[in-house]
NUBARO-16409 format. One record per residue (C-alpha): residue in one letter; x, y, z. Coordinates in steps of 0.1 Angstrom, whole numbers, padded with zeros to 4 digits, always signed. Example, Ala and Ser with C-alpha at 12.3 -4.5 7.8 and 13.67 -1.06 7.14 Angstrom:
A+0123-0045+0078;S+0137-0011+0071;
END
This chain:
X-0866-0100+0263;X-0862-0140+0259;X-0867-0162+0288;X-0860-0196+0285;X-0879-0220+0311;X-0881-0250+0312;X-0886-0287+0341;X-0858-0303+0351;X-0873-0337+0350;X-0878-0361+0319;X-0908-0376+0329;X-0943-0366+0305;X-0971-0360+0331;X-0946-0338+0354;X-0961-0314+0381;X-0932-0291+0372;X-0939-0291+0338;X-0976-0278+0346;X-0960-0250+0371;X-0931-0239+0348;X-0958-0232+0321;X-0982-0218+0346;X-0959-0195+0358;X-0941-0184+0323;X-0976-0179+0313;X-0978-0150+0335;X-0955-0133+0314;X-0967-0108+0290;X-0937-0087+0286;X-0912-0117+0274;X-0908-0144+0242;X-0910-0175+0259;X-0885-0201+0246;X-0900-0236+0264;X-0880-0266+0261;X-0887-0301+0272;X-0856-0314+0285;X-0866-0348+0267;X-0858-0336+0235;X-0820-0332+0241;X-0809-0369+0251;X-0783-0376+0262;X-0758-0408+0270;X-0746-0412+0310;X-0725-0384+0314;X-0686-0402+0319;X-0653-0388+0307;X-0644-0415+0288;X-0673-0410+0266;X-0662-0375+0263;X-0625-0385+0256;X-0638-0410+0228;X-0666-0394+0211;X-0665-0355+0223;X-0695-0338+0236;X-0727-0346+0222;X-0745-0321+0198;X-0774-0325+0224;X-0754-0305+0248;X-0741-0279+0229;X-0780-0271+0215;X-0793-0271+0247;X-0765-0246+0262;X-0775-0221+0229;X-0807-0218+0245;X-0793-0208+0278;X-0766-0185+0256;X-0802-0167+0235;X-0818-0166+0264;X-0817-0128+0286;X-0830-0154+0319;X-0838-0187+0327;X-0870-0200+0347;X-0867-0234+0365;X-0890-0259+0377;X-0871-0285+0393;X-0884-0318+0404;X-0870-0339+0436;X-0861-0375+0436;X-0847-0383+0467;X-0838-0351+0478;X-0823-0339+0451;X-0819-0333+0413;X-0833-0356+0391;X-0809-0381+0370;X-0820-0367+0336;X-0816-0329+0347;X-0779-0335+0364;X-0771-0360+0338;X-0777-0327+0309;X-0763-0304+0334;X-0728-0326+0345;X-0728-0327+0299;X-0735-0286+0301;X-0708-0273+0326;X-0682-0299+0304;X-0687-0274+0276;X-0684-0238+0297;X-0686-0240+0334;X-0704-0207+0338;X-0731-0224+0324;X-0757-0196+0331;X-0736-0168+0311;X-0745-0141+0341;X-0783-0144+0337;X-0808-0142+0363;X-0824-0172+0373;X-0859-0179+0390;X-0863-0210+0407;X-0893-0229+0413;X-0901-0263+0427;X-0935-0284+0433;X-0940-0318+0446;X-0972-0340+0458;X-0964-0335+0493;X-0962-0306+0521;X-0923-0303+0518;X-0925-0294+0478;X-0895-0304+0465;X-0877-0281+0495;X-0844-0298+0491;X-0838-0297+0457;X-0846-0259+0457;X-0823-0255+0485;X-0796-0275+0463;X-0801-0251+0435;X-0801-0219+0454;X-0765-0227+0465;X-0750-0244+0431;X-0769-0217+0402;X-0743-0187+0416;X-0711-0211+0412;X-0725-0218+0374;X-0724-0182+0364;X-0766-0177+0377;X-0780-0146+0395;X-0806-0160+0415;X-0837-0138+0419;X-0858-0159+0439;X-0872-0189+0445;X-0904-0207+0450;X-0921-0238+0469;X-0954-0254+0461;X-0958-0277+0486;X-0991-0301+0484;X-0996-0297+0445;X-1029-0316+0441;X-1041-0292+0470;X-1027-0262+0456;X-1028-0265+0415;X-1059-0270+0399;X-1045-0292+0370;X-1085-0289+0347;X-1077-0249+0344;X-1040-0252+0350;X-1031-0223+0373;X-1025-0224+0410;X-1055-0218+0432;X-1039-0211+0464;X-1040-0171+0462;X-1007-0166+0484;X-0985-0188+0471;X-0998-0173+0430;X-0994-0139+0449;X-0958-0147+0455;X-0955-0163+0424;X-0966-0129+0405;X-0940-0113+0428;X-0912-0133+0418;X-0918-0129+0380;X-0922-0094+0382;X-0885-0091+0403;X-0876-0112+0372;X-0891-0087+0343;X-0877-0061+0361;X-0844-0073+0364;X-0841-0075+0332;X-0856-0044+0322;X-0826-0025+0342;X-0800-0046+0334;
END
């Protein structure tokens, strides 16, 4: 079994970055393929540049690691209440190329931010748009209050209920995949 996880942010000292590899950590039974979206840049998603130039190599190397991948694990960040520009920007360049961009997988969603809402919105975004992209969604998961919750010296979540749920998730996720 592969799972790819990754944070849909861009920025280097991300709180979603830290949970995404908190939680794929947790994984014994899997190869974990992380990517840092970072390292597939991309121009301003417009369809002029498309028209002109095609779609960038970027995009298409990005959507093989969805396409190798058995799931996907998610950390998105929230700016403003929703995605943030670098993940919609890669995701607008994705769905260009094949608009099931999830290929059927299972997808676990999880979202953290510094305050008591964590990232709520986004999460709530992504529950409704990952089916329409060709995602199973198999759960999702709020960390509100990060500081309070994550203990970023020995990087795991210290909040037993919310790590509880966290385990719980994952394993719905292994075992999807084992009987699929």
């Amino acid at each position: 079994m592969k799972i790819l996880t990754f944070a849909a942010t861009n920025s280097s000292k991300s709180i979603n970055k830290q949970l995404v590899q908190y939680a794929s950590g947790k994984i014994e039974s899997a190869h974990i393929d992380y990517v840092d979206i970072n390292d597939f840049e991309l121009p301003i998603y417009n369809i002029d540049l498309e028209e002109k130039f095609g779609i960038p190599n970027a995009a298409h190397a990005f959507l093989k690691h969805i396409q190798q991948a058995d799931a996907v694990l998610i950390s998105l960040a929230e700016h403003n209440g929703s995605y943030t520009v670098a993940f919609k920007n890669l995701f607008d360049w994705l769905s260009r190329i094949d608009r099931n961009v999830y290929g059927n997988k299972p997808v676990l969603l999880l979202a953290t931010s510094p305050g008591e809402n964590g990232a709520i919105t986004v999460l709530k975004q992504a529950n409704d748009a990952v089916p329409y992209f060709g995602g199973q969604v198999v759960g999702s998961l709020s960390i509100p209050s990060f500081y309070e919750n994550f203990d970023s010296e020995s990087k795991q979540l210290n909040n037993e209920s919310l790590d509880s749920q966290l385990d719980n998730l994952l394993n719905q996720l292994v075992l999807n995949l084992q009987y699929s």
